[in-house]
N, CA, C and O atoms as a printed pandas DataFrame, in Angstrom:
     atom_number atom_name residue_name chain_id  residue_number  x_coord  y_coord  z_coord
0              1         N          UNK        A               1  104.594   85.787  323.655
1              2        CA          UNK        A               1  103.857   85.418  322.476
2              3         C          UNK        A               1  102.998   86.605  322.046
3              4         O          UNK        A               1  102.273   87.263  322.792
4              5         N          UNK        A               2  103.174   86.778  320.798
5              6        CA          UNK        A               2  102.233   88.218  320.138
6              7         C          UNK        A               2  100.552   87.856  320.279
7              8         O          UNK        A               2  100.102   86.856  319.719
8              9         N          UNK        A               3   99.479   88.978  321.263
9             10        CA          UNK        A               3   98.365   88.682  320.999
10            11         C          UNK        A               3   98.007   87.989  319.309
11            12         O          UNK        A               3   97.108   87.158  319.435
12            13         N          UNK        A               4   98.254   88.058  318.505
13            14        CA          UNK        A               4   97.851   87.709  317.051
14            15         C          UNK        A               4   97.582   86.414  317.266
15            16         O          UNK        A               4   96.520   85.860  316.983
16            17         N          UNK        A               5   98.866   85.740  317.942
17            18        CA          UNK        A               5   99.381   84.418  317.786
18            19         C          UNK        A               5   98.131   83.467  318.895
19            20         O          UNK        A               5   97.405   82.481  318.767
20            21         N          UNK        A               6   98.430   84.403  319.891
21            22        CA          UNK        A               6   97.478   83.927  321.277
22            23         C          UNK        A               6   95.643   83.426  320.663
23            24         O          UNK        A               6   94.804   82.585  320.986
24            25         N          UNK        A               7   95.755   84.450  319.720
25            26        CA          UNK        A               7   94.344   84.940  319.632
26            27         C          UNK        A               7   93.964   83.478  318.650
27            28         O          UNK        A               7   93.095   82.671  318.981
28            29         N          UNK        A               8   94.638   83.383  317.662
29            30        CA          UNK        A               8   94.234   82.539  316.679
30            31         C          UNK        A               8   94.542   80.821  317.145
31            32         O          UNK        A               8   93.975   79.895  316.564
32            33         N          UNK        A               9   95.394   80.642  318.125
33            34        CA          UNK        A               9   95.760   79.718  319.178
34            35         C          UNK        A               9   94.406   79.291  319.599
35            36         O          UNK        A               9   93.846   78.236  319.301
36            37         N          UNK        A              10   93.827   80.547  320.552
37            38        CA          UNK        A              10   92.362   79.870  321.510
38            39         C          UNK        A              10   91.534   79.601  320.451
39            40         O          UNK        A              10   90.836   78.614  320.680
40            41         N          UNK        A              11   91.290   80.245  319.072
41            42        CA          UNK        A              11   90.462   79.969  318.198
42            43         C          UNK        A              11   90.442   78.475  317.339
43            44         O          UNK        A              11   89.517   77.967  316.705
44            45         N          UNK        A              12   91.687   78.035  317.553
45            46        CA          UNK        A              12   92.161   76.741  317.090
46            47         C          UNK        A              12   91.499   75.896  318.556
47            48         O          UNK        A              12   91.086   74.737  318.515
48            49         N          UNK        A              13   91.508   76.531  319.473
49            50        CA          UNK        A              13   90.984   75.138  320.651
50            51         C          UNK        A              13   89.479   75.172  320.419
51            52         O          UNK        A              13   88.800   74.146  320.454
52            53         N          UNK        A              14   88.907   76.557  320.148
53            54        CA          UNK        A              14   87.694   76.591  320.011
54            55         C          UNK        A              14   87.339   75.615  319.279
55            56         O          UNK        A              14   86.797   74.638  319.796
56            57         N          UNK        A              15   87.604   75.693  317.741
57            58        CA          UNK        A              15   86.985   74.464  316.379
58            59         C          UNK        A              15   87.458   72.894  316.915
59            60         O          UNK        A              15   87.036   71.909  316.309
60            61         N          UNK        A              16   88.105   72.790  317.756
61            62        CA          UNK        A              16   88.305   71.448  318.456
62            63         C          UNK        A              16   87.473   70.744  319.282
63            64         O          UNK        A              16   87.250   69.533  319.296
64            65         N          UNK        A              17   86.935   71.820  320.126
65            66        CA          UNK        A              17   86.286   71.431  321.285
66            67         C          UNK        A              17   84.780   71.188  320.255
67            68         O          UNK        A              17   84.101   70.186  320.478
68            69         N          UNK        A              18   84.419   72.028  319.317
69            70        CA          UNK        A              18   83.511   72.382  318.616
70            71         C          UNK        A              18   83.189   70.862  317.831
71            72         O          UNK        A              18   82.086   70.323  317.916
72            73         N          UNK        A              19   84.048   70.425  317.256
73            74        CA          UNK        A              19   84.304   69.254  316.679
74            75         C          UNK        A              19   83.673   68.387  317.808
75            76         O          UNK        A              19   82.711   67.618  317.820
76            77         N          UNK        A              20   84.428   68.728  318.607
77            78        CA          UNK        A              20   84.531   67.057  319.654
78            79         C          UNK        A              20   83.172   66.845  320.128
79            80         O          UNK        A              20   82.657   65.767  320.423
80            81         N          UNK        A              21   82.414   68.551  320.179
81            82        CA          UNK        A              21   80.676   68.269  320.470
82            83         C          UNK        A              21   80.060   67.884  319.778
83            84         O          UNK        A              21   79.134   67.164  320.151
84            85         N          UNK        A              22   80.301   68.224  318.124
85            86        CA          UNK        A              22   79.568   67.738  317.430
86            87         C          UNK        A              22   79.340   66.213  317.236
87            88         O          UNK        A              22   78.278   65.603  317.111
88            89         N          UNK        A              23   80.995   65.629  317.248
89            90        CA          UNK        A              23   80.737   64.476  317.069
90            91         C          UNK        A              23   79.907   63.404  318.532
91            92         O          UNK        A              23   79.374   62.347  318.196
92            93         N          UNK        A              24   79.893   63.768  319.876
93            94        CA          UNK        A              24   79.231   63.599  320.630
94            95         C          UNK        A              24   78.046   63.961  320.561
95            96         O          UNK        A              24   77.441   63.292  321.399
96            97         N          UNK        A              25   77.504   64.492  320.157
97            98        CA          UNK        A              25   75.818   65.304  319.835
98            99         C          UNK        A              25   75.901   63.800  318.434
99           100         O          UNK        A              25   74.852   63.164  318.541
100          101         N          UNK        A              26   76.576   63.348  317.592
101          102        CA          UNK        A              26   75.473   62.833  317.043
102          103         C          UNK        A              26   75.858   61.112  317.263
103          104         O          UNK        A              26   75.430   60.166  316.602
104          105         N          UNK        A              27   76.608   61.099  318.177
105          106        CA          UNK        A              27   76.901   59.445  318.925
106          107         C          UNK        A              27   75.643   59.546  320.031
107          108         O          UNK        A              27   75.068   58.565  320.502
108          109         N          UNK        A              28   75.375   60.794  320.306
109          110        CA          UNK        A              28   74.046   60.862  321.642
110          111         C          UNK        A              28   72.662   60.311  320.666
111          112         O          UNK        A              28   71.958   59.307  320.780
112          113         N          UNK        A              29   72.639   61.365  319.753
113          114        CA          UNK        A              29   71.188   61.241  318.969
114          115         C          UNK        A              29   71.430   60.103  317.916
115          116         O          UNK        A              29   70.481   59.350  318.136
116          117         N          UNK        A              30   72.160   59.554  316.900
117          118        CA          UNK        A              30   72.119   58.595  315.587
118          119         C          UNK        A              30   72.833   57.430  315.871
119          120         O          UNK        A              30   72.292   56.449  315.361
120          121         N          UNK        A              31   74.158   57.099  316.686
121          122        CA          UNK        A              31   74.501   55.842  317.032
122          123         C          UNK        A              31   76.173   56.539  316.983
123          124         O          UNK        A              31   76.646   57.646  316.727
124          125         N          UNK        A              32   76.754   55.079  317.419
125          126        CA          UNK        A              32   78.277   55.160  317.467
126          127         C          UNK        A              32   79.008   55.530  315.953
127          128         O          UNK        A              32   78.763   54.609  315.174
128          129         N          UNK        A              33   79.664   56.386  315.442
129          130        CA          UNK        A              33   80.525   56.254  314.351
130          131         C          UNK        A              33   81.226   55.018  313.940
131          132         O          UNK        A              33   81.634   54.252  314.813
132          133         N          UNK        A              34   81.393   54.767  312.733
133          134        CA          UNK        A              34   82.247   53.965  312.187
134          135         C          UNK        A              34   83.713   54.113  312.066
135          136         O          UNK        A              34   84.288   53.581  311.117
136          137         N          UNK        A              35   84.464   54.899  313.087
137          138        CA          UNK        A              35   85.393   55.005  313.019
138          139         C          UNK        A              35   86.018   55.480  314.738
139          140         O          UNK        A              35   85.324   55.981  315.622
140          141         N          UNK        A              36   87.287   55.189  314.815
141          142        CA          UNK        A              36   88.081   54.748  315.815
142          143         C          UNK        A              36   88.083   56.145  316.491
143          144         O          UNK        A              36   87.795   57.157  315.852
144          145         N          UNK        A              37   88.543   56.173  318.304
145          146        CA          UNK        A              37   88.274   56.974  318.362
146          147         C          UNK        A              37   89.997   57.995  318.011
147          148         O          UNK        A              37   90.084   59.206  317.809
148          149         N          UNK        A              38   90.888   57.193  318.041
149          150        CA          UNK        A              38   92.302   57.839  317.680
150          151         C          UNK        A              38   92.143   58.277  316.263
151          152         O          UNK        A              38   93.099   58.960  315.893
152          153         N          UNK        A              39   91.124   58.069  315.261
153          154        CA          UNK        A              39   91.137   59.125  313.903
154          155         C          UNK        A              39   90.220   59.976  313.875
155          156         O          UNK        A              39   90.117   60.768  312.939
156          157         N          UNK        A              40   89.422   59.955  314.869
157          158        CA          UNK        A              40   88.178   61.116  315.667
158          159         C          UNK        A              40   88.950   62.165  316.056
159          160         O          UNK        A              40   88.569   63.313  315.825
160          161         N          UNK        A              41   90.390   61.857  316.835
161          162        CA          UNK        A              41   91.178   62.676  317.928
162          163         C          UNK        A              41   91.847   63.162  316.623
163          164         O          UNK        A              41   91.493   64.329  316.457
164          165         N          UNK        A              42   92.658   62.761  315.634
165          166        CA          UNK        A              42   93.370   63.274  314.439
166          167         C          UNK        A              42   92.469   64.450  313.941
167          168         O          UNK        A              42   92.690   65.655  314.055
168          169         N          UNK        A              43   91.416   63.831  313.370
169          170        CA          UNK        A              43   90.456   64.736  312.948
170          171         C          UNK        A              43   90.019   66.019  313.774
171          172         O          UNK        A              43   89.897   67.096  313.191
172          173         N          UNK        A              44   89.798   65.903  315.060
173          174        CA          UNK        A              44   89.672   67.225  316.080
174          175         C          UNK        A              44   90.888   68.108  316.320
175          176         O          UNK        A              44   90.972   69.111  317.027
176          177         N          UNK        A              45   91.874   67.468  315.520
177          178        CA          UNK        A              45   93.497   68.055  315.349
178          179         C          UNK        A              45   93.241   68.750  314.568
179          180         O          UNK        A              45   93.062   69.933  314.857
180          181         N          UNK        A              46   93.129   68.333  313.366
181          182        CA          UNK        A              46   93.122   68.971  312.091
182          183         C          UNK        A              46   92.385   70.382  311.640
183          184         O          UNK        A              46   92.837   71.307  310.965
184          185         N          UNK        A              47   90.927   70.191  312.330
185          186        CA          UNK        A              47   90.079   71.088  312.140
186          187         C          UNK        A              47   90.301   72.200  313.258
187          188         O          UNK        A              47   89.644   73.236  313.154
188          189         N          UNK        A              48   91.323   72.024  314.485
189          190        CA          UNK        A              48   91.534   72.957  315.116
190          191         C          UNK        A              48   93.106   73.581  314.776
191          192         O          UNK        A              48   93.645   74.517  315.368
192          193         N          UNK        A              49   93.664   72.781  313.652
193          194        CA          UNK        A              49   94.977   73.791  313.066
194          195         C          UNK        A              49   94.420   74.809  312.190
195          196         O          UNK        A              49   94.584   76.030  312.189
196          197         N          UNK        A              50   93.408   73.699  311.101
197          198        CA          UNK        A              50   92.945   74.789  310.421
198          199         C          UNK        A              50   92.262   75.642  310.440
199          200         O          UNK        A              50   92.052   76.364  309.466
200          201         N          UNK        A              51   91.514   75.828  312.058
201          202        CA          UNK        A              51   91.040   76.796  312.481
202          203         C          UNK        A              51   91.678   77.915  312.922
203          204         O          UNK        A              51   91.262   79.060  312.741
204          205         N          UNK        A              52   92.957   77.535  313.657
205          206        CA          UNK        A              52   94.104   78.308  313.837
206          207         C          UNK        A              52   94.422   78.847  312.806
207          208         O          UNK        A              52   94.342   80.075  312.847
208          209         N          UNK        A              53   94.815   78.342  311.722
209          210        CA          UNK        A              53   95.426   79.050  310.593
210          211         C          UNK        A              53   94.721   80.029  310.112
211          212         O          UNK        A              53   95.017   81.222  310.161
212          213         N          UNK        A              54   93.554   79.438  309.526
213          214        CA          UNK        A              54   92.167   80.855  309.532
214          215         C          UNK        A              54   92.099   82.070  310.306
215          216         O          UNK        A              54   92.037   83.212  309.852
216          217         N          UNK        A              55   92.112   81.780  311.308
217          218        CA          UNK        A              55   91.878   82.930  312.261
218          219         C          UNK        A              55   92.712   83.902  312.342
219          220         O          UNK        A              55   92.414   85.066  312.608
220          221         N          UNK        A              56   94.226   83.309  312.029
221          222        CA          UNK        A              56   95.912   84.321  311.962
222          223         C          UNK        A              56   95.833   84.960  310.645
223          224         O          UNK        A              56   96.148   86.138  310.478
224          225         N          UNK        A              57   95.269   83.925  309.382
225          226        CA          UNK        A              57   95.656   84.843  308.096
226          227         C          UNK        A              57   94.697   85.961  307.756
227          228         O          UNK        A              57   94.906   86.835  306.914
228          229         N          UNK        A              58   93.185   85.777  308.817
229          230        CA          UNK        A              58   92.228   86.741  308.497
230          231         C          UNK        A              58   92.270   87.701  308.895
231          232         O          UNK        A              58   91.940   88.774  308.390
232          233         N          UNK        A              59   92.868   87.361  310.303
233          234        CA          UNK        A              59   92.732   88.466  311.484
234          235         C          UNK        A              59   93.092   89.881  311.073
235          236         O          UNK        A              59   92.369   90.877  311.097
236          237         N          UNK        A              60   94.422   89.763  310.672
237          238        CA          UNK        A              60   94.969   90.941  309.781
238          239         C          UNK        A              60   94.246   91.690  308.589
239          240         O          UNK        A              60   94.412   92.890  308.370
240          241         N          UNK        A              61   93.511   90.950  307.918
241          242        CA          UNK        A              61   92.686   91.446  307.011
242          243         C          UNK        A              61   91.466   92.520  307.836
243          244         O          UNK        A              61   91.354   93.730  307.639
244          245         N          UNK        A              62   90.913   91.959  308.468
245          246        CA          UNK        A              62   89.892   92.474  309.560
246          247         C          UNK        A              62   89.922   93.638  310.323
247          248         O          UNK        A              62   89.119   94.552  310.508
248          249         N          UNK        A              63   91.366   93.308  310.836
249          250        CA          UNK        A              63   92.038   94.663  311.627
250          251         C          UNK        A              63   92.142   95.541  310.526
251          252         O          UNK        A              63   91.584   96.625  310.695
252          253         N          UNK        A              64   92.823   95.327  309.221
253          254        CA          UNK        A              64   93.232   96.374  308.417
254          255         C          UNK        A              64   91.799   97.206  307.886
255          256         O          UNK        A              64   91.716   98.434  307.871
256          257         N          UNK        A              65   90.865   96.411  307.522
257          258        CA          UNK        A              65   89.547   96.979  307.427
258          259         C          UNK        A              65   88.718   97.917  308.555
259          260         O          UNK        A              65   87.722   98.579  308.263
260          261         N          UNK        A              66   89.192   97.864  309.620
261          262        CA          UNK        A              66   88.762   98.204  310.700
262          263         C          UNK        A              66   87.287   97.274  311.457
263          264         O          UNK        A              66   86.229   97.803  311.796
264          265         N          UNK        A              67   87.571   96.074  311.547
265          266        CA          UNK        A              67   85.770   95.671  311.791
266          267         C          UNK        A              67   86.629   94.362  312.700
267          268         O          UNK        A              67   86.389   93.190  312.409
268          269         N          UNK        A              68   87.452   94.652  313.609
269          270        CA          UNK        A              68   87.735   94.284  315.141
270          271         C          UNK        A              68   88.055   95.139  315.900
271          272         O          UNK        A              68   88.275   94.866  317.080
């Protein structure tokens, strides 16, 4: 697998895990959500593809600039 791919991969687990605290940080402090936890788990999907995706289409931009 090409570092590029690797790279924007862990960055996609990152915004997941990131998600999954947030939404625990505010079931700790404000109360339970109104919603299930299997569209919680969709949702911690989502925001860690599109974190993935972000991270692959920028990366290149970044590198080409020189500022990684």
């Amino acid at each position: 697998m090409r570092p590029r791919v690797t790279s924007a991969l862990l960055w996609g687990v990152v915004g997941l895990l990131a998600f999954l605290a947030a939404v625990q940080g505010y079931q700790l402090l404000v109360g339970p959500l109104p919603v299930s936890i299997p569209a919680v788990g969709a949702v911690a999907v989502g925001v860690g593809a599109l974190t993935a995706g972000t991270a692959y289409l920028t990366e290149f931009r970044l590198r080409a600039k020189g500022r990684t």
